[in-house]
C-alpha positions as CSV (number, residue, x, y, z in Angstrom):
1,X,-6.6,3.9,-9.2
2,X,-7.7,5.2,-5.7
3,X,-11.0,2.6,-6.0
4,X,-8.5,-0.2,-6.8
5,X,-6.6,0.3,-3.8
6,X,-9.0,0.8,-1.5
7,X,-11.6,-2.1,-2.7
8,X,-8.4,-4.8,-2.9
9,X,-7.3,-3.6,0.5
10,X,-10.8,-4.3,2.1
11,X,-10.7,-7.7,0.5
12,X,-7.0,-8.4,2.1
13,X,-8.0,-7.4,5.0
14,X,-10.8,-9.7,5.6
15,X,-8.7,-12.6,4.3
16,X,-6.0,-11.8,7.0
17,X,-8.7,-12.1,9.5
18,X,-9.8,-15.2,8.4
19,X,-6.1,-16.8,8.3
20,X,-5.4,-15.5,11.8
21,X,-8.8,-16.9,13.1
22,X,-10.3,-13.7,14.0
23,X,-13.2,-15.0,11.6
24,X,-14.1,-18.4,13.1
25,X,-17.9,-17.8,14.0
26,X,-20.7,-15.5,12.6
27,X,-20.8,-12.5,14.5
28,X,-23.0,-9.4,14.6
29,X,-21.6,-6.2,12.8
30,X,-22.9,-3.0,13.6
31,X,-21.8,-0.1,11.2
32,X,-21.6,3.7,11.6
33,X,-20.6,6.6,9.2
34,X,-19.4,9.7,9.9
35,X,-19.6,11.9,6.8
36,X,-16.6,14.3,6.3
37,X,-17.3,18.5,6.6
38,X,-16.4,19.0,2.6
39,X,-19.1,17.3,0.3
40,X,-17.2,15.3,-2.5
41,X,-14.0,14.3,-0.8
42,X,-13.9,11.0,-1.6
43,X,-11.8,9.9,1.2
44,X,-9.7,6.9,0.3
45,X,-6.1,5.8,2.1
46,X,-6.4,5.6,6.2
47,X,-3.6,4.8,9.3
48,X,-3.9,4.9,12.8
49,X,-2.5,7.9,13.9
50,X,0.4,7.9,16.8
51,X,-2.8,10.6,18.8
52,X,-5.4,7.6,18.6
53,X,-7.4,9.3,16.0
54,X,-7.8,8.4,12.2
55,X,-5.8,10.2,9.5
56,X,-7.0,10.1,6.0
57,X,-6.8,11.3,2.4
58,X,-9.5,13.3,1.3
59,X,-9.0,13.1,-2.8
60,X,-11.8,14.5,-5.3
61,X,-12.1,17.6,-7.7
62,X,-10.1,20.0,-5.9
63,X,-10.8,18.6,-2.9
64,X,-6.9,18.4,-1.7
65,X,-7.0,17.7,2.2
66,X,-5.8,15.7,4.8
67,X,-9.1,14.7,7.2
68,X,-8.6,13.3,10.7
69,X,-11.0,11.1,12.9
70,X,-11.5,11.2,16.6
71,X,-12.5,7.3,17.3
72,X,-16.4,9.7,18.2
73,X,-16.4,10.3,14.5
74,X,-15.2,14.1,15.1
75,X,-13.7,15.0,11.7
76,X,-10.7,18.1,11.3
77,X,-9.9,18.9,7.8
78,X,-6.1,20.6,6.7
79,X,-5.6,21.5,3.4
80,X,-2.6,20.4,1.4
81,X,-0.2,23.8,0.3
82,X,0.2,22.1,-3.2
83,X,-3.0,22.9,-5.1
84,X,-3.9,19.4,-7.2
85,X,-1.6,17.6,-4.9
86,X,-3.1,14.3,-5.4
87,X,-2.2,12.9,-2.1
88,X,-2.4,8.9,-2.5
89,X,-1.0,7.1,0.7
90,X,-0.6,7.7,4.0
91,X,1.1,6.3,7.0
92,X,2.4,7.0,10.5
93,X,6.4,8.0,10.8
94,X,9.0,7.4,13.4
95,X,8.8,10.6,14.7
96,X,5.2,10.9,15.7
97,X,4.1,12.5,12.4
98,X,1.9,11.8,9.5
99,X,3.9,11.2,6.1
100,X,2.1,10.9,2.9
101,X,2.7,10.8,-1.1
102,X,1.5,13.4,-3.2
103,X,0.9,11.6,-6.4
104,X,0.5,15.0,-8.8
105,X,2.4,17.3,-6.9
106,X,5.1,14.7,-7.2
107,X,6.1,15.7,-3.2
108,X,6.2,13.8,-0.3
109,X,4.1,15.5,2.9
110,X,4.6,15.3,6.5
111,X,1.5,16.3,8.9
112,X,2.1,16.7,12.6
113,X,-0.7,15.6,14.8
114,X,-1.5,19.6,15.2
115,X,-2.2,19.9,11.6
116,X,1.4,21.6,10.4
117,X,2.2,20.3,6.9
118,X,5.5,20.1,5.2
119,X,6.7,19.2,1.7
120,X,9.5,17.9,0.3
121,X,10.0,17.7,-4.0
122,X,11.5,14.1,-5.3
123,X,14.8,14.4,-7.1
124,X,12.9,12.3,-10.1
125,X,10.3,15.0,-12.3
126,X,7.0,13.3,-12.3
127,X,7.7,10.5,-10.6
128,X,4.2,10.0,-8.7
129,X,4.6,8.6,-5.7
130,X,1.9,6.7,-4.3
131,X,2.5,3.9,-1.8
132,X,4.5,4.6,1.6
133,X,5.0,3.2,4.7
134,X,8.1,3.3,7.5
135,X,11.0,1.3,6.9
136,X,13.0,-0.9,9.1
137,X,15.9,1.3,9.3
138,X,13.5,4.5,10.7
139,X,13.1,5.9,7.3
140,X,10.1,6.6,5.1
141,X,10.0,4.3,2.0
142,X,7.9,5.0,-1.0
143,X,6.6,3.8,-4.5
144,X,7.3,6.2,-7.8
145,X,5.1,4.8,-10.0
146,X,5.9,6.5,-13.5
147,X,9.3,6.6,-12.5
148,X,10.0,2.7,-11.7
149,X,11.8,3.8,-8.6
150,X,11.8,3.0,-4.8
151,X,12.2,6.3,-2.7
152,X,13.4,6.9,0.7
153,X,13.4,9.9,2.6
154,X,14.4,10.7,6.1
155,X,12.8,12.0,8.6
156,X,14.8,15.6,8.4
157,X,13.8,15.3,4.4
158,X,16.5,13.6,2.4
159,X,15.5,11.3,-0.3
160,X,17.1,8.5,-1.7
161,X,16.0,6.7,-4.5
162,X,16.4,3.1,-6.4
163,X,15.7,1.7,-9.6
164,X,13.6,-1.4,-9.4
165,X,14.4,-4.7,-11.2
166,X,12.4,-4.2,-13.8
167,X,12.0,-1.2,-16.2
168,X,8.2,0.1,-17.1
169,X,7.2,-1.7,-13.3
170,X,4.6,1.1,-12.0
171,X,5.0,0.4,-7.9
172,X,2.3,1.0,-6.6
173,X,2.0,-0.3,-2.6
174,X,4.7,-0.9,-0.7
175,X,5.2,-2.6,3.2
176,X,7.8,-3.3,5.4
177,X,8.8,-7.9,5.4
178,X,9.5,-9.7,8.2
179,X,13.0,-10.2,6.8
180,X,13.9,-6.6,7.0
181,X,13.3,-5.9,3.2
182,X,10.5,-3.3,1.7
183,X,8.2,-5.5,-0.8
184,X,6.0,-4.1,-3.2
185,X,3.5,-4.9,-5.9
186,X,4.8,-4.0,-10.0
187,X,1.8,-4.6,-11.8
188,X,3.1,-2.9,-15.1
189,X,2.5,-3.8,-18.5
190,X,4.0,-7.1,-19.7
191,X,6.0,-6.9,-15.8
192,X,3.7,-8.2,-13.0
193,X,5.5,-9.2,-10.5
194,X,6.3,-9.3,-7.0
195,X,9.2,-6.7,-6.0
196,X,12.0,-6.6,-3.0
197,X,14.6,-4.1,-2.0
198,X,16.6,-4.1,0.6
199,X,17.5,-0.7,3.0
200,X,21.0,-0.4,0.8
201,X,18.8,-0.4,-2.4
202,X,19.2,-3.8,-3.5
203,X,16.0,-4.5,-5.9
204,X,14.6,-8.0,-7.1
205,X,11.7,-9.6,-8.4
206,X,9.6,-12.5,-8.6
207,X,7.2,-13.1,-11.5
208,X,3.9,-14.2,-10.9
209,X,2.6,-17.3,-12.5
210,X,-0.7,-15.9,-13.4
211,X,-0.2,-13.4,-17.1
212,X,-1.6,-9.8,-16.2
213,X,-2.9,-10.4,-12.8
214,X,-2.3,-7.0,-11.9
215,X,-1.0,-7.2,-8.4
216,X,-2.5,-4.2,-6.6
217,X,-2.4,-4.1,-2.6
218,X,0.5,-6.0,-0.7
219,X,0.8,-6.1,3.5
220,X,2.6,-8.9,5.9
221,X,0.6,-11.3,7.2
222,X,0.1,-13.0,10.3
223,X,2.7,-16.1,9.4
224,X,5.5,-14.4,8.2
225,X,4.8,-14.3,4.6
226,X,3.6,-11.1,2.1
227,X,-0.3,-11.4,1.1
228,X,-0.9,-9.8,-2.3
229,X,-4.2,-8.8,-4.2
230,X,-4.3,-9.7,-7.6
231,X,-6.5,-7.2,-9.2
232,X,-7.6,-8.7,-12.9
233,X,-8.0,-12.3,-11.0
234,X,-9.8,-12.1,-8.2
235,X,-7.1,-13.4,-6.5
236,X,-5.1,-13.6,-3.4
237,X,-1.6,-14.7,-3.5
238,X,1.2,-15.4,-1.0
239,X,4.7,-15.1,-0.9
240,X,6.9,-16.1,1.6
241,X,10.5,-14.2,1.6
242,X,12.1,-16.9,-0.2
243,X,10.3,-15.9,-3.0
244,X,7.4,-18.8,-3.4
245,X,4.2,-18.0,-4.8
246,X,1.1,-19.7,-3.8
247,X,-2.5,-18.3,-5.4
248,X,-5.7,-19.0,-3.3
249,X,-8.4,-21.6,-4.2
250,X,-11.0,-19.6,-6.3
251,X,-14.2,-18.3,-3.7
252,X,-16.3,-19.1,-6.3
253,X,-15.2,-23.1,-6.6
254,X,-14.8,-24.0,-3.0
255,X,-14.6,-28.0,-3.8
256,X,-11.1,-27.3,-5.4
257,X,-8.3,-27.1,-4.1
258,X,-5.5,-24.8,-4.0
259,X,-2.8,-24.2,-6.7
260,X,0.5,-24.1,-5.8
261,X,3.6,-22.3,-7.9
262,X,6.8,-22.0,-7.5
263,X,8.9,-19.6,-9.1
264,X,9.5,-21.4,-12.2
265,X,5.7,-21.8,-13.0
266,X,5.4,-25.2,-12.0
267,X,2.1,-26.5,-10.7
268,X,1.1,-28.7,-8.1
269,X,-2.5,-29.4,-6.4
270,X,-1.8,-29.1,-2.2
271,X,-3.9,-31.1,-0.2
């Protein structure tokens, strides 16, 4: 699952990038690596932390760590309290502090910027969280993936949570809309949709047109609308907040065109 997210969210992110015209000419890339102190970590979710440096999840066998990144490639490793925590997401809070899921530990984490860690159990028994990201009303909103549930917790540690639409939905990633909503990707069995909840807990969906895409990774793009990977399609989609769906020509077919759904299924070429 961890390779899923992070190879749909490089693929979303370069797409972005090309919608916003950051990718109008060939340019020159130059890469560097900085490997992290503990061999095997297989570092995986990343945010830009509120200090200027890079906070990370460092997963693998027993691995269980938060790592950090000066922008010089200086790496500082804090382990997680829960042993097997299976920390998953990661984001910067309203208060200046790093929160994150822990996916088997069922917990979310807080990290200050000094390395201080703090966990707080869901209501929900193995719920595994896994997406998160800060809310509109200065709450942290999370995914519960086994549980079909939306989370919120406060900053001082109380959680909330909210059924989604549909039962069986697996959330996975999560991100604040421009319309003040949290959407999220539900790429359970037989559900695959689209998913939107307001701050009261409201939850909806829209289906998408394509059977078992498996929507994976979800973010707000540059025009107002929420870009999507789909997973099993090699697909990007786009909805706006009114709920339309439109799926990306195929890279591989770049002579045709674009097709267009709405949310009854029905197909149009746009030109």
């Amino acid at each position: 699952m961890h390779n899923r997210y992070r190879h749909s969210l490089l693929v979303i992110v370069a797409f972005l990038c090309a919608v916003a015209g950051v990718a109008k000419h060939a340019v020159a890339l130059t890469f560097t690596e900085f490997p992290t102190p503990t061999g095997g970590s297989q570092p995986t979710a990343i945010t830009t932390g509120p200090d200027g440096a890079l906070w990370f999840i460092e997963a693998g066998n027993q691995i269980n760590q938060i790592g950090r990144s000066t922008t010089a490639g200086v790496i500082t490793e804090f382990p997680i309290p829960t042993i097997n925590a299976g920390a998953s997401g990661i984001t910067t809070g309203p208060d200046g502090a790093l929160w994150f899921t822990e996916q088997s530990g069922n917990k979310i984490g807080r990290i200050t910027t000094g390395g201080v860690i703090t966990e707080f159990p869901l209501p929900t028994s193995g719920s595994g969280p896994v997406g998160i990201t800060t809310g509109p009303d200065g709450a942290l909103w999370f995914t519960e993936s086994f549980a079909s549930k939306i989370g919120r917790i406060t900053t001082d540690g109380v959680i909330t949570e909210f059924a989604t639409a549909a039962a069986g939905s697996f959330p996975g990633s999560i991100t604040t809309g421009p319309d003040g909503a949290l959407w999220f990707n539900e790429p359970g069995n037989g559900v695959n949709r689209i998913g939107r909840i307001t701050t009261a807990g409201v939850a909806t969906d829209f289906p998408i047109p394509t059977a078992n895409s498996f929507p994976n990774v979800i973010t707000t793009g540059p025009d107002g609308a929420l870009w999507f990977t789909e997973f099993n399609t090699g697909t990007v989609g786009r909805i706006t907040t009114a709920g339309v769906i439109t799926r990306i020509q195929d890279p591989d077919d770049p002579e045709r065109p674009p097709i267009y759904h709405d949310r009854t299924g029905r197909r149009a070429v746009v030109h």
